[in-house]
C-alpha positions as CSV (number, residue, x, y, z in Angstrom):
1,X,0.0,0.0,0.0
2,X,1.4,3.5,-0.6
3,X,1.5,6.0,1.3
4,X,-0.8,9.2,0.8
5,X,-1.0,13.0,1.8
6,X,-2.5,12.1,4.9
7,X,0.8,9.8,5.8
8,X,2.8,13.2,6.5
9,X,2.9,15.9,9.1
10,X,2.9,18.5,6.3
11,X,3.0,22.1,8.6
12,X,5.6,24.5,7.5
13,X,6.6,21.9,5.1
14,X,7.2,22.5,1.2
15,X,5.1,21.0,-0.5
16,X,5.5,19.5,-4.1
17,X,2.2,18.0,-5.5
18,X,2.1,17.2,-8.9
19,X,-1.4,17.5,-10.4
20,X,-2.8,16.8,-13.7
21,X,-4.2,20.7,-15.0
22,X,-3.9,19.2,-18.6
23,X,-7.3,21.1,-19.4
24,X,-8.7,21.9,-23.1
25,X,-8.5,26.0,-24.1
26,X,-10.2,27.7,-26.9
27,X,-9.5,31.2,-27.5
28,X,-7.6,32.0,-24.5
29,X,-10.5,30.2,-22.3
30,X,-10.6,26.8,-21.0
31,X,-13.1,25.1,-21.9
32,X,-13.8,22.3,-19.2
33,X,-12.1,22.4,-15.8
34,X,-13.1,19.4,-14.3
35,X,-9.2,18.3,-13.7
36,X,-8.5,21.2,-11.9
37,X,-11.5,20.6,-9.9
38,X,-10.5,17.6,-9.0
39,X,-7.3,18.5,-7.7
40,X,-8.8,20.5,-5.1
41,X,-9.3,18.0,-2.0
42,X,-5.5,17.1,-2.0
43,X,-4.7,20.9,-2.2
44,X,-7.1,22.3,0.1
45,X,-5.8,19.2,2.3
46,X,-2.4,20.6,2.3
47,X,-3.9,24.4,3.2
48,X,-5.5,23.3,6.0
49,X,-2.6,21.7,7.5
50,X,-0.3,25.1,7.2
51,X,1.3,23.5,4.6
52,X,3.3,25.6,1.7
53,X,1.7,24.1,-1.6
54,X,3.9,24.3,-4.7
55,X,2.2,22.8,-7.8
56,X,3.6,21.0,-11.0
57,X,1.6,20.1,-13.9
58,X,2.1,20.0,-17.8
59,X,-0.4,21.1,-20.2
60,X,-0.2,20.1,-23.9
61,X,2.6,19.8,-26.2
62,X,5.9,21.9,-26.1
63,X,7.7,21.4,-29.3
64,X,8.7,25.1,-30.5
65,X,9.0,28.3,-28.8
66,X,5.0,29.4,-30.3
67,X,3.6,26.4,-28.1
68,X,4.6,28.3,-24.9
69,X,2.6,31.4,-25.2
70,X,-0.2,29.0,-26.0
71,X,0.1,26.5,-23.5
72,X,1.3,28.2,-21.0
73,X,-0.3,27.6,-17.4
74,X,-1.2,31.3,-16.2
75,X,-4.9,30.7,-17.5
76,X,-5.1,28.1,-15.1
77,X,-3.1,30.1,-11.6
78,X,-6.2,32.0,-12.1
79,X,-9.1,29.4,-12.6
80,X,-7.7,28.0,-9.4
81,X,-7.1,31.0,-7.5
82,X,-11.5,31.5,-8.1
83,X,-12.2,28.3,-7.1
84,X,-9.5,27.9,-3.7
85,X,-10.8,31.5,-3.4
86,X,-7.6,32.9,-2.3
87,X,-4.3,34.0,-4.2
88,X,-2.5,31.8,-6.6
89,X,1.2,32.8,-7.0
90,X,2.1,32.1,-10.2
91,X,5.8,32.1,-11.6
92,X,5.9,32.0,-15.5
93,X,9.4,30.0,-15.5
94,X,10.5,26.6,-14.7
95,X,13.5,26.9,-12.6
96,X,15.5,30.1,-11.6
97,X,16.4,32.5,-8.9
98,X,12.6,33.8,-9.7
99,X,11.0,30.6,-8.3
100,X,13.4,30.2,-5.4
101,X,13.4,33.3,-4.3
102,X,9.5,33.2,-4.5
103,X,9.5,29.5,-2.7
104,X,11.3,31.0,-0.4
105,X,9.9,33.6,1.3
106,X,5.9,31.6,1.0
107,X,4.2,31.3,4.4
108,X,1.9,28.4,5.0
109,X,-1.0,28.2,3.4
110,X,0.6,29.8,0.6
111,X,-0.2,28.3,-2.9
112,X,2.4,28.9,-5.4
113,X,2.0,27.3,-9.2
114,X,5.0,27.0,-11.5
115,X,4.8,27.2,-15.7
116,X,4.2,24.2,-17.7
117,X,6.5,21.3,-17.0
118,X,6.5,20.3,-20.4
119,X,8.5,24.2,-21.4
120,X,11.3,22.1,-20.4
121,X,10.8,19.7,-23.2
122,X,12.2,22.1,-25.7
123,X,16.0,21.7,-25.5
124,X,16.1,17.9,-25.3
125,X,13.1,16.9,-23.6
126,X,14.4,16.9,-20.1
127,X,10.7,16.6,-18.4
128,X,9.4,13.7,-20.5
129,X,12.8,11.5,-20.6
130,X,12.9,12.4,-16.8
131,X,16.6,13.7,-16.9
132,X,18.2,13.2,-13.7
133,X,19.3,16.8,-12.8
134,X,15.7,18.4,-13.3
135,X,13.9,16.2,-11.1
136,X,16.7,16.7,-8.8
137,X,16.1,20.5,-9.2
138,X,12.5,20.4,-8.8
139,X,13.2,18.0,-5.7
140,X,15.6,20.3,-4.2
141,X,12.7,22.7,-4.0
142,X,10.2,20.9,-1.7
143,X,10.5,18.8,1.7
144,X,7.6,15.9,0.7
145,X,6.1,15.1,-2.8
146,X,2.9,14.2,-3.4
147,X,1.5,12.6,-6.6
148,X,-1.8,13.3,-7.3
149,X,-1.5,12.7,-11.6
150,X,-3.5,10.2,-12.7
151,X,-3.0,11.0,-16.5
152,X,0.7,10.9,-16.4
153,X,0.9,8.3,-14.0
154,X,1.9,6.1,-16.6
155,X,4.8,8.2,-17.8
156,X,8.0,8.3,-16.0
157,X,9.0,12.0,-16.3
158,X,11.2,14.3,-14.2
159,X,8.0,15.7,-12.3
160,X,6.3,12.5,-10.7
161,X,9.4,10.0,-10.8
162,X,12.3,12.2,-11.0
163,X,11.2,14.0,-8.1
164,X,9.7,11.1,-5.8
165,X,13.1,9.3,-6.2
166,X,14.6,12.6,-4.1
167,X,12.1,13.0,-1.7
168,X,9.8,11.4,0.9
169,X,6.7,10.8,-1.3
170,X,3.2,10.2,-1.3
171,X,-0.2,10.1,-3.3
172,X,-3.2,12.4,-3.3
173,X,-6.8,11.9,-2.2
174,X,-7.4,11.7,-6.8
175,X,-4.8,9.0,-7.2
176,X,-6.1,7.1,-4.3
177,X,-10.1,7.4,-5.2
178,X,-8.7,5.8,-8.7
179,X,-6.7,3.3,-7.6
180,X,-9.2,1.9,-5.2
181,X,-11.8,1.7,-8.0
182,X,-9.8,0.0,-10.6
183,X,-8.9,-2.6,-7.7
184,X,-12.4,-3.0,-6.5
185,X,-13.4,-3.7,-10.4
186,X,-10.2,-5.6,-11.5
187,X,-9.0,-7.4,-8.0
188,X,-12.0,-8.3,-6.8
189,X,-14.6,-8.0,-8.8
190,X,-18.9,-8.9,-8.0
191,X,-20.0,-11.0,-10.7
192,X,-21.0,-10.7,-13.4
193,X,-18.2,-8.4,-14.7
194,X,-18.8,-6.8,-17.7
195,X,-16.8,-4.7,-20.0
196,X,-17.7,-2.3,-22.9
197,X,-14.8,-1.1,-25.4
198,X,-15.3,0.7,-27.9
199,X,-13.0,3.3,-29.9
200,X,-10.9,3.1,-33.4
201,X,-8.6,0.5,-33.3
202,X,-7.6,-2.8,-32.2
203,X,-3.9,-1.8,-32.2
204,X,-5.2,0.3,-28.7
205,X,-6.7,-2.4,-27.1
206,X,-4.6,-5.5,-27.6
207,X,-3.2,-5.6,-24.0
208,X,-6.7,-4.4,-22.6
209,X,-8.5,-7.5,-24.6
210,X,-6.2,-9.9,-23.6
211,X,-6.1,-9.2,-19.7
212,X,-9.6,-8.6,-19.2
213,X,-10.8,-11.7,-21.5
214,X,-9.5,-14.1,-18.2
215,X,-11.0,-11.5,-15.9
216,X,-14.4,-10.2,-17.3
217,X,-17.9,-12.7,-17.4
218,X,-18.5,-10.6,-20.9
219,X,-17.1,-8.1,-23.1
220,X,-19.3,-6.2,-25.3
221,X,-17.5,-4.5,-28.3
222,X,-18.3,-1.4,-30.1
223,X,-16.9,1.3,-31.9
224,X,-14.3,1.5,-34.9
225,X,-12.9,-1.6,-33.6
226,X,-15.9,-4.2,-33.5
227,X,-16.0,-3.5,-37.6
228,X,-12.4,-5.7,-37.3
229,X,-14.0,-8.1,-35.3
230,X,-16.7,-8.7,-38.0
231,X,-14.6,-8.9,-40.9
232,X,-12.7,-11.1,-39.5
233,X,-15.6,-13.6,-39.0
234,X,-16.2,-12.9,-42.8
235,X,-18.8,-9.9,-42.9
236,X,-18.6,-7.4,-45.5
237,X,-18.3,-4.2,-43.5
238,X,-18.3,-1.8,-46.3
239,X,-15.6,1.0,-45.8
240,X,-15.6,1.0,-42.3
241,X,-12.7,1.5,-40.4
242,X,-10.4,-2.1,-40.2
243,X,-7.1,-2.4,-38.3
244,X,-6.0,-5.1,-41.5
245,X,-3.1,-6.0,-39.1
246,X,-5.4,-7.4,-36.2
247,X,-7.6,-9.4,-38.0
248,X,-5.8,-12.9,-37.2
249,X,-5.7,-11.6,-33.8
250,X,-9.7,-10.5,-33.6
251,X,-10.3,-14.1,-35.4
252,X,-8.4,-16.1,-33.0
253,X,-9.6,-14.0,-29.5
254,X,-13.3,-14.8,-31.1
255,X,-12.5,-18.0,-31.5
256,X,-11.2,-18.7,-28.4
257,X,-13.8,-16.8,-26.4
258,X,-16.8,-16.8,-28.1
259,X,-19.4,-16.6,-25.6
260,X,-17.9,-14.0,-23.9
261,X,-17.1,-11.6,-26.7
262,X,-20.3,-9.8,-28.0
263,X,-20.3,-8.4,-31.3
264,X,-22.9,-5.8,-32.6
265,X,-25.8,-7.2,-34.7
266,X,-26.6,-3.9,-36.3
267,X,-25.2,-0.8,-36.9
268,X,-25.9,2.8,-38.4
269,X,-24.1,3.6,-42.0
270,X,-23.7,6.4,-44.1
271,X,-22.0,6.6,-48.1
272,X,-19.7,9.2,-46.0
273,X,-19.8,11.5,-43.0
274,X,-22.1,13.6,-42.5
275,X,-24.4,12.4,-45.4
276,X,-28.0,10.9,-45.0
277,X,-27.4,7.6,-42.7
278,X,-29.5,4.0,-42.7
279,X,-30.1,1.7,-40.0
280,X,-28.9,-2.0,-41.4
281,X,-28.4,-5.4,-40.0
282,X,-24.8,-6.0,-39.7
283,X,-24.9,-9.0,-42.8
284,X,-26.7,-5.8,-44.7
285,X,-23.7,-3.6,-44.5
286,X,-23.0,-2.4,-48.6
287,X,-19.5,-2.2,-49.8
288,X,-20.0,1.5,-50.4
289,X,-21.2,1.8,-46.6
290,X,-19.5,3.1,-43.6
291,X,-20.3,2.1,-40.3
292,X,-20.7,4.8,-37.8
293,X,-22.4,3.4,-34.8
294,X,-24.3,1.0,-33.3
295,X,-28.0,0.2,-33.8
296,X,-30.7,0.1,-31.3
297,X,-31.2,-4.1,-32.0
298,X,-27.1,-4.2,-30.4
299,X,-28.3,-1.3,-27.6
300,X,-31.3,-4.0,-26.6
301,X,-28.4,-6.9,-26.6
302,X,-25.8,-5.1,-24.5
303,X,-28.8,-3.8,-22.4
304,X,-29.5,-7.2,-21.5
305,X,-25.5,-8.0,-20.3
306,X,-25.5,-4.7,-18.7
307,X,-28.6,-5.2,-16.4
308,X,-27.8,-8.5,-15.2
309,X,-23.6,-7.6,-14.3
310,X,-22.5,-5.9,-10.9
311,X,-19.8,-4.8,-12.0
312,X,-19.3,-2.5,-15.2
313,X,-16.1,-0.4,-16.6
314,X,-16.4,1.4,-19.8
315,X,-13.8,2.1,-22.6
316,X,-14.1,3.7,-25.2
317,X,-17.3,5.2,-27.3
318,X,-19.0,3.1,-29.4
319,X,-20.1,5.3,-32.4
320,X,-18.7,8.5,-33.8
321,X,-20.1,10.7,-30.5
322,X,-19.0,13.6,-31.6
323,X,-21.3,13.8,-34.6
324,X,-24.8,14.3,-33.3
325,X,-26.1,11.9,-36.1
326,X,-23.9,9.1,-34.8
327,X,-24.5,9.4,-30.8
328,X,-27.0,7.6,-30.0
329,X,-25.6,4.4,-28.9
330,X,-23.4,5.9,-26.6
331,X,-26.2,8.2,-25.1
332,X,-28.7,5.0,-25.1
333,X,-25.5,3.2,-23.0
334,X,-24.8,6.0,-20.8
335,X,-29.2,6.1,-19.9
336,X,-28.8,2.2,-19.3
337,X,-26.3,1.8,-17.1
338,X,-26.9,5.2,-15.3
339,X,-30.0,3.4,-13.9
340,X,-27.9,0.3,-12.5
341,X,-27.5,-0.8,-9.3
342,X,-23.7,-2.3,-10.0
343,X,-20.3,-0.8,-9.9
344,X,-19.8,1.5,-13.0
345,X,-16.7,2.5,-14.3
346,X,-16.1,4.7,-16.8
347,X,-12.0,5.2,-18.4
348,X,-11.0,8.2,-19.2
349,X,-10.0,10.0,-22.4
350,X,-13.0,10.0,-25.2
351,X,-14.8,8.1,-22.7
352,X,-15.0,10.3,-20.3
353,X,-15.8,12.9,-22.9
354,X,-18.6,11.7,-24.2
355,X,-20.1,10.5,-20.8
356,X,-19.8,14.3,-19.5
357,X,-21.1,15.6,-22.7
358,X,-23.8,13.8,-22.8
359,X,-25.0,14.9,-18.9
360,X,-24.5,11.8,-17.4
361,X,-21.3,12.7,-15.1
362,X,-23.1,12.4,-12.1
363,X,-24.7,8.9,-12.9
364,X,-22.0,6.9,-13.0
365,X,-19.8,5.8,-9.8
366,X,-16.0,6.8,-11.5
367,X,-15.0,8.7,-14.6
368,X,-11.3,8.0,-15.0
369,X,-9.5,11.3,-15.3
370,X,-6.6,9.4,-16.9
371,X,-7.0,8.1,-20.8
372,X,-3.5,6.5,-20.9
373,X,-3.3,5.6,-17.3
374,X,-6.3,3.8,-17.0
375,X,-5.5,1.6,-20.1
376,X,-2.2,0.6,-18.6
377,X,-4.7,-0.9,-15.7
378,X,-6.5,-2.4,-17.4
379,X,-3.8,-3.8,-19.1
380,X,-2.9,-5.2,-15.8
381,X,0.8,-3.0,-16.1
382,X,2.0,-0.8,-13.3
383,X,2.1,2.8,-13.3
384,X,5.9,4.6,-13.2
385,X,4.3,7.5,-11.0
386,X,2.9,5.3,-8.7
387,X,5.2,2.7,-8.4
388,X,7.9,4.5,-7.2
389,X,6.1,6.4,-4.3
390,X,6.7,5.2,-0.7
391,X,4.9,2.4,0.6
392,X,3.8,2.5,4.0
């Protein structure tokens, strides 16, 4: 078991948390700031206990000097600073006299954000190859670490592992609430345990498929990548997307475990996106056809999985959610198992997207706020940024 926030006396301590404010911004604005939401317990946390709170996080790409101005975490010092209600320091560099002097003279309570992580990815990608003297830097400015992450738990970079392998370190009241899911639902799971991934491609899910086929009573399949699946049992599916590389692999899975894989039996087409689209049975798919979601004959099927399991985790949307015309699966899924007694899952990335979008963020038990590091779970891996935190 590691060890969390609550593990530490944290007063007049520095302290290093390391949150996820990875959040989409349009037009100088963000646009959804449910991450830094969610940071909030762990930081308030360390307030209350007259800690001094210094925060890391990355937030998008950093590959020329243009990506700074956009990407640059000042929009976010002052989304937090509204919702902590009190001041946010915020110190638009990555290392420096600046910061130390500013770390230096906080008083507890004090919240102080440094830029974008990722800034330091520019001259030889120091934060994302975790180079040994920045997270010794970043360590040298804090007396405890804490983790709280989830979407880059799965990386080891030079502000989660490079800085925990300098310091005493813990994980944050996020990190903990997710791990404890994903345990409840992968560990230990109340039967029956089903599964529901969807998304593009096979390629994605290969790991996920072949740990949670031994685990899971049922996996129901949707998406881009359940048009693989069928062609590989011989059905013309049109132009819809195929991963041509996993089809020996979707044929022999199938094979192996057919009564727990289930397949759509109808689907929504169109000649191309956005045109006029027809509800056929999946052996009615036309070669000039692309499949774009599920049918409401394949909702009535997984429905009837779905209502019977107690426990649920759900990856990946199956249709093209994004297009209003090719929803309705997902939103008939999210309605289903938002009136279910059972455990219910959801992972994050396009996932959690279209779950939120679609209004149902409060009807579910846990919305992953980690894409990457919620597939490495359920590809039964270990997370870098979590593995190499303290154990109690």
């Amino acid at each position: 078991m590691k060890k969390t926030i609550e593990n530490f006396e944290l007063e007049n301590k520095r302290v290093l948390i390391r949150v996820d404010f990875n959040v989409p911004i349009k037009d100088g604005k963000i646009t959804d700031d449910n991450r830094i939401k969610e940071s909030l317990k762990t930081i308030k946390y360390g307030i209350e206990k007259n800690a001094k709170i210094i925060l890391l996080s990355h937030l998008g790409r950093v590959k020329t000097e243009e990506d700074k101005e956009k990407n640059s975490l000042k929009l976010v010092a002052n989304r937090l600073s509204d919702l902590l209600e009190k001041e946010v320091t915020f110190i638009p560099e990555t290392r420096g006299k600046t910061l130390e002097n500013a770390i230096k003279n906080m008083n507890n309570k004090d919240v102080l954000l440094i830029e974008n992580t990722r800034f330091e990815d520019l001259n030889g990608k120091k934060e994302s190859e975790n180079e040994e003297s920045l997270g010794t830097y970043w360590a040298s400015l804090g007396d405890i670490f804490i983790n709280d992450a989830f979407g880059t738990a799965h990386r080891a970079h030079a502000s989660n592992v490079g800085i925990a392998s300098h310091l005493p370190s813990g994980i944050g009241f996020l990190i903990e609430k997710e791990l404890k899911n994903f345990k409840k639902a992968l560990e230990n799971p109340e039967r029956p345990f089903t599964v529901i991934l969807g998304g593009s491609k096979v390629t994605d899910k290969i790991g996920v498929i072949e740990n949670l086929v031994t685990i899971a009573d049922f996996i129901l399949i949707g998406g881009g990548m359940a048009y693989t699946f069928l062609k590989a049992g011989g059905i013309e599916i049109g132009k819809s997307l195929v991963d041509e590389e996993k089809l020996e692999f979707c044929k022999n899975i199938f094979e192996k475990y057919p009564n727990k894989i289930i397949l759509p039996i109808d689907t929504i087409n169109a000649k191309e996106i956005g045109a006029e689209s027809v509800h056929k049975a999946i052996h009615q798919i036309e070669k000039e056809e692309i499949g774009l979601d599920i049918g409401p004959y394949t909702v009535e099927l997984f429905k009837d999985y779905l209502e019977k399991s107690k426990t649920i985790i759900w990856n990946g949307p199956v249709g093209m959610f994004e297009n209003r015309a090719y929803q309705e699966g997902t939103k008939n899924l999210c309605e289903i198992i938002s009136n279910l007694n059972s455990l219910r899952i959801v992972g994050g990335g396009d996932t959690a997207a279209a779950v939120i979008s679609l209004g149902f963020q409060d009807k579910v038990d846990h919305i992953s706020t980690g894409g990457g590091a919620s597939l490495y779970l359920l590809e039964g891996k270990t997370l870098p940024g979590i593995d190499i935190i303290d154990d109690i």
